[in-house]
N, C-alpha and C positions, 0 to 999 in steps of 0.2 A: 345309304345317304347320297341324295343327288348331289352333284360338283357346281359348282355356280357354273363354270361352263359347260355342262350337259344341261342347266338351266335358262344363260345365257342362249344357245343354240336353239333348243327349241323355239324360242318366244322370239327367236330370228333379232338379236339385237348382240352389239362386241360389245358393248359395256353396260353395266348391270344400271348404272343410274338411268337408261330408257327402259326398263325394264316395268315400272307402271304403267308408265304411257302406251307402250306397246300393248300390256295387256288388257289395259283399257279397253281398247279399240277391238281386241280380239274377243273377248268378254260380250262385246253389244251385238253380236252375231251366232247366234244358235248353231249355225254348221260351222263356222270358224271352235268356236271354241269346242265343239264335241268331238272335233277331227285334232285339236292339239290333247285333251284329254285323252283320245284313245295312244298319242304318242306319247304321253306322259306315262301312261300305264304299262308300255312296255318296255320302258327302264326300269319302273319303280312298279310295282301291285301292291306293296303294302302299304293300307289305310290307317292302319294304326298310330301315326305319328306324323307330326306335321314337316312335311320334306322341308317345308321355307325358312323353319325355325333361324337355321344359322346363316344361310342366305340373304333373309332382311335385316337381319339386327346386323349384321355385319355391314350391308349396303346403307341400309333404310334409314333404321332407324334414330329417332332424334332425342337422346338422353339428355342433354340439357336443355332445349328447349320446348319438350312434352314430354320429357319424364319418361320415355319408352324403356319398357324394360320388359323383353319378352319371356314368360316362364319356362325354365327347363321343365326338361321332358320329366323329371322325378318330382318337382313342385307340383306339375299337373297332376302326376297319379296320387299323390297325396291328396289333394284339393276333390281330386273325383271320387276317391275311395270314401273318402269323410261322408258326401254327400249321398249315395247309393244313389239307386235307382231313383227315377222320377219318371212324371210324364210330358214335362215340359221343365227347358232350361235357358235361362236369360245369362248372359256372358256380357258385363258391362266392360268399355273399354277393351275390346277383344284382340285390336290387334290383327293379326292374320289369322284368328280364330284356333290357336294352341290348346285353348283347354274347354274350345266348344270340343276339337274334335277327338279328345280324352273322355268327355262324356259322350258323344257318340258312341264312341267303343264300345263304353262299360253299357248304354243302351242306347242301338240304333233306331229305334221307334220312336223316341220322345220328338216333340217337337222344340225345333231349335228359334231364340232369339236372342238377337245380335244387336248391339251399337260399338259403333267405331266413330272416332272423329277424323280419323289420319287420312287425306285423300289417295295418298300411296297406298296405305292399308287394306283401301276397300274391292282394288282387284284382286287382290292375295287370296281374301278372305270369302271373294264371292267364289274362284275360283276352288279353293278347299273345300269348301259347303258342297255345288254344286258336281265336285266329282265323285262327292261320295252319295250322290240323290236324295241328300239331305231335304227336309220339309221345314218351314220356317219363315222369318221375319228379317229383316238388316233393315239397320238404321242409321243412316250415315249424316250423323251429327254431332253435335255438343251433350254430352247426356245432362250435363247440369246445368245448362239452360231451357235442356227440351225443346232445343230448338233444331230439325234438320232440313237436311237441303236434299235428299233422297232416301225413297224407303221402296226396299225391293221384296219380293215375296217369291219363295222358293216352293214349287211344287214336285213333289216327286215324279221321274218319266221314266220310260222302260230304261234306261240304266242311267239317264245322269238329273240331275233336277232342271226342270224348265222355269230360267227367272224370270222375273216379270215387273219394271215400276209401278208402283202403285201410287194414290194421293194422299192417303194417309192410313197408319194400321191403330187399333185401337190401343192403348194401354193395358196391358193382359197382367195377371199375375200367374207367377211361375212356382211348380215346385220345389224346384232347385234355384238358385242364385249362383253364380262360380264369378269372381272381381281378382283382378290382378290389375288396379289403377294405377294413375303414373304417381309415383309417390310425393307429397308435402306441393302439388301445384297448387301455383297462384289463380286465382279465380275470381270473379266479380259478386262478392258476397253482399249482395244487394237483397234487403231490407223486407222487399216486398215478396220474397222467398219465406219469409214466416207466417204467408198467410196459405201457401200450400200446406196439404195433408203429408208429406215429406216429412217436413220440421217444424211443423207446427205445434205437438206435445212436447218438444224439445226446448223451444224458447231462446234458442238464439242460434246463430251459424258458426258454421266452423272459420277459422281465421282466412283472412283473403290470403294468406302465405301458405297454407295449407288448406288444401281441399279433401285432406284423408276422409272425415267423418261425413261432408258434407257428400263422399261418391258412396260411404257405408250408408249412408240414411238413404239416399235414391235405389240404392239395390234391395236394403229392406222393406221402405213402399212397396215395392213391384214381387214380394216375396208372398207367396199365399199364407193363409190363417195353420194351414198344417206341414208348411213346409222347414229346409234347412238352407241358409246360407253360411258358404265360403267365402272369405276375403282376405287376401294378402295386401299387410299395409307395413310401414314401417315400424319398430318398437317405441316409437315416441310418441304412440297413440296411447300408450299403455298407461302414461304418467304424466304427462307434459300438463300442465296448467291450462287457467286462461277457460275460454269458449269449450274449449276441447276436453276440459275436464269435468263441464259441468252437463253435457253430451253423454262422456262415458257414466257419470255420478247417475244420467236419466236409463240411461240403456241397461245399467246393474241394474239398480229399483224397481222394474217394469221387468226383469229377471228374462232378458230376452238374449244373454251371452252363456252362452254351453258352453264352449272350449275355448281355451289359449294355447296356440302352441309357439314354441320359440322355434323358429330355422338356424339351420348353420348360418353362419358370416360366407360371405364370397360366394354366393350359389347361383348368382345372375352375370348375366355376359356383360352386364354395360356398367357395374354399382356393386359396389361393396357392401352395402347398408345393411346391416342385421335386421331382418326381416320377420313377420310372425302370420301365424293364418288366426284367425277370428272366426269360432262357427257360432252363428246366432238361428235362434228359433224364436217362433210366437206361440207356440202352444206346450212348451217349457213349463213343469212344472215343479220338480223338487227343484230346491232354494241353494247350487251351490253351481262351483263353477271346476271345470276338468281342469288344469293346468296338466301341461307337458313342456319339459326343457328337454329339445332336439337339438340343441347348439353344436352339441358335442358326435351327433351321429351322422359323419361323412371320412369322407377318404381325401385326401389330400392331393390333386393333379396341376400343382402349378400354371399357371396362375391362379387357379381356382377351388373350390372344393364341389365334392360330389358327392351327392347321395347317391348308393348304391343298393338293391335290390333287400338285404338285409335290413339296413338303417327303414328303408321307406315301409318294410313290414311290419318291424318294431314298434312305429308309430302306429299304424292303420291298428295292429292288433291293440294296442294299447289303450287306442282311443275307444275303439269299439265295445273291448273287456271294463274299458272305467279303471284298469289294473293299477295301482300303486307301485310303485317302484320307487325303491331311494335313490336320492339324486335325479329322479325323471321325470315322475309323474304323481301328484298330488289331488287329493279332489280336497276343497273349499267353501266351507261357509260362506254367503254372501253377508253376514254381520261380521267372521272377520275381516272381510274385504270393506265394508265399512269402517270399522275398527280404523282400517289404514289408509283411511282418508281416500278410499273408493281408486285407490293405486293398482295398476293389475298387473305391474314390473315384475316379472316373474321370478328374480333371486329372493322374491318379501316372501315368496311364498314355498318353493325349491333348493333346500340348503344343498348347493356342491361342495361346502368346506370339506377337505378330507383332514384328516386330526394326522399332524406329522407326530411319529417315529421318534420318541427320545428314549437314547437306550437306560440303560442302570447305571447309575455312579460308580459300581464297580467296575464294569466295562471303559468307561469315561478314565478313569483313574489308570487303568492299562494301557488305555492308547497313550495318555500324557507320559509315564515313564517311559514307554518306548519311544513315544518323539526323543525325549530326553535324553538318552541314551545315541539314536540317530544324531542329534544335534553335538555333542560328546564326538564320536567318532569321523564327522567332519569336521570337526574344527583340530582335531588331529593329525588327519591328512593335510590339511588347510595351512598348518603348522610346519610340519615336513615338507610341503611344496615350496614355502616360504623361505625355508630354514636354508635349503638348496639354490637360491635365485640368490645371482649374482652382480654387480653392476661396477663399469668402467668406473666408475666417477665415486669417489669415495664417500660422500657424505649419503648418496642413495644406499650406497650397502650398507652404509651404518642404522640408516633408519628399515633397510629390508631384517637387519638382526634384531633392532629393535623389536620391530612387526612381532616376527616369528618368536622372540622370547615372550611378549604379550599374549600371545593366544596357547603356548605351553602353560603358561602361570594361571592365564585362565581358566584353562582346562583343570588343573589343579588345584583351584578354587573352587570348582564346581565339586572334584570328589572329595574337598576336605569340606566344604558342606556351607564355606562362605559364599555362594555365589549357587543360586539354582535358576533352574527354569521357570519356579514360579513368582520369582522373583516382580 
């Protein structure tokens, strides 16, 4: 993993907050940036993982006020694993392009598209793409306005990709989908958005307080007729009323939700938020829905938790196999997800109760004599300690004799049978 300052250095700047700006500039120059790429490469050669991950969210990025929330590196292999192979994949909200370049991995051939809004974000992300000669689209705007202010085109070159601005790319549909959006933003839910093919069978927007369903319907649009989408959103999509419920009520019906999965708590650097992935498909056809509760599958590193290489298998195998598991994994009629008022709160559906341990009255009855007995044999000592304490002042010793005759009498109330423990 690069150091911010082995990251720092190269991109020639002491403080990390010039560190867009810098790359900026170095980015609009073909020998500039193929000549810091070839020095990047000989710190770091593995592609496999996005060196910036903790780099920007640590510098960068802005969790209150765009909701950034970058996916760790086991979110991503989850989210790619779900999706397999494709030929083409769309990454809304990308970010510095984390779990494009998880599907790169899993397949470097496919062609990649991008939107980003963050102007920070879009050197990060041009540069990942194009060190890895990725082929592709970026689109540096509002994804839910559809409105950008640049769009670049990445061609593959004998080792890095040659970018290039363009005026405008078409709206393509993808195999794959992968969303990791900022959670619950505010957004301009204007009206005239119900006459797009987006949300138009839907019939109404998602709340202007939340933009969750409203970034799920823009990545299903752009989803092909035979494809799968991922999407990580918060668990209050699951059940929350209002606009949002009558959203999820259309998305069930239209039986376009395959999987639920629950995440651990604390699995993001910047939010706590119990989070879930969402896989939806259009050519979906038995009538039920996967449930998985992974809440429970991580390792504990302060401040945070982890999934670790076991937990993320469990899933992938689980999800793949359709396997039942108590307490894990359930598959689902969608009449009774009707039933339950079209709720998809995953404890309705995953009982974790475990049934406590009550032993035998017999047993229960032995421990109470032996307390009894214990109780008995200190207040005997208790007595003797008493009985032995002395004091200057005459009316204290009288009342220390006292004491101590009271808790002998006691004691002998308890074994002539006036006075018990269960009293």
């Amino acid at each position: 993993m690069l150091t911010t300052k082995q990251i720092n250095d190269l991109l020639g700047v002491e403080e990390s907050f010039h560190a867009p700006y810098k790359l900026a500039e170095i980015m609009k120059s073909e020998d500039d940036r193929n000549n810091l790429f070839e020095q990047f490469l000989k710190l770091e050669a593995d592609l496999s993982y996005d060196w910036f991950l903790n780099y920007y969210q640590a510098e960068h990025s802005d969790r209150k006020g765009k909701g950034q929330d970058f996916t760790p590196d086991s979110i991503a292999k989850i989210t790619s694993g779900i999706l397999g192979n494709s030929s083409s994949n769309l990454d809304i909200c990308c970010g510095v392009g984390g779990l494009t370049i998880k599907r790169y991995v899993d397949n470097p051939n496919q062609k990649f598209y991008c939107e980003e809004l963050s102007d920070r974000a879009i050197p990060f992300l041009l540069f990942n793409l194009a060190i890895r000669n990725i082929e592709g689209i970026v689109k540096h705007g509002d994804s839910l306005t559809r409105q950008f202010k640049e769009i670049y085109r990445l061609k593959k070159g004998d080792k890095f990709s040659i970018i290039r601005t363009v005026e405008k790319a078409e709206e393509i549909k993808t195999e794959s989908v992968i969303m990791n959006p900022p959670y619950s933003l505010n957004w301009l839910a204007d009206k005239k958005y119900l006459e797009e093919d987006r949300f138009k069978k839907f019939e109404t927007l998602a709340p202007k307080s939340k933009a969750d369903y409203a970034f799920l319907l823009t990545g299903l649009h752009q989803l092909s007729e035979s494809g799968k989408m991922a999407i990580i959103l918060p668990h209050g999509v699951l059940f929350r009323g209002g606009a949002e419920e009558t959203i999820r009520r259309k998305l069930i019906e239209l039986n376009l939700i395959e999987s639920v999965i629950g995440l651990p708590p604390k699995v993001f650097y910047n939010t706590d938020i119990p989070t879930v992935i969402l896989v939806l498909r259009k050519d979906k056809e038995d009538e039920h829905i996967f449930f998985i509760d992974a809440s429970e599958e991580f390792k504990h590193e302060p401040p945070k938790n982890v999934l670790e290489e076991k937990h993320i298998n469990k899933i992938l195998e689980t999800y793949r196999d359709r396997k039942e598991i108590d307490r894990f994994s359930r598959t689902i009629k969608i009449n009774e997800i009707a039933d339950n008022g079209f709720n998809l709160n995953i404890p309705r559906y995953i009982d974790k109760y475990v049934k406590e341990y009550v032993p035998p009255l017999s047993d229960i009855l032995k421990d109470l004599i032996k307390i009894d007995k214990e109780i008995e044999l200190t207040q005997l000592k208790f007595a003797k300690m008493a009985n032995q304490l002395v004091s200057e002042d005459l009316e204290s010793n009288r009342e220390l004799k006292d004491f101590a005759k009271y808790l002998k009498n006691r004691r002998g109330a308890n074994q002539g049978g006036q006075i018990s423990f269960y009293d």
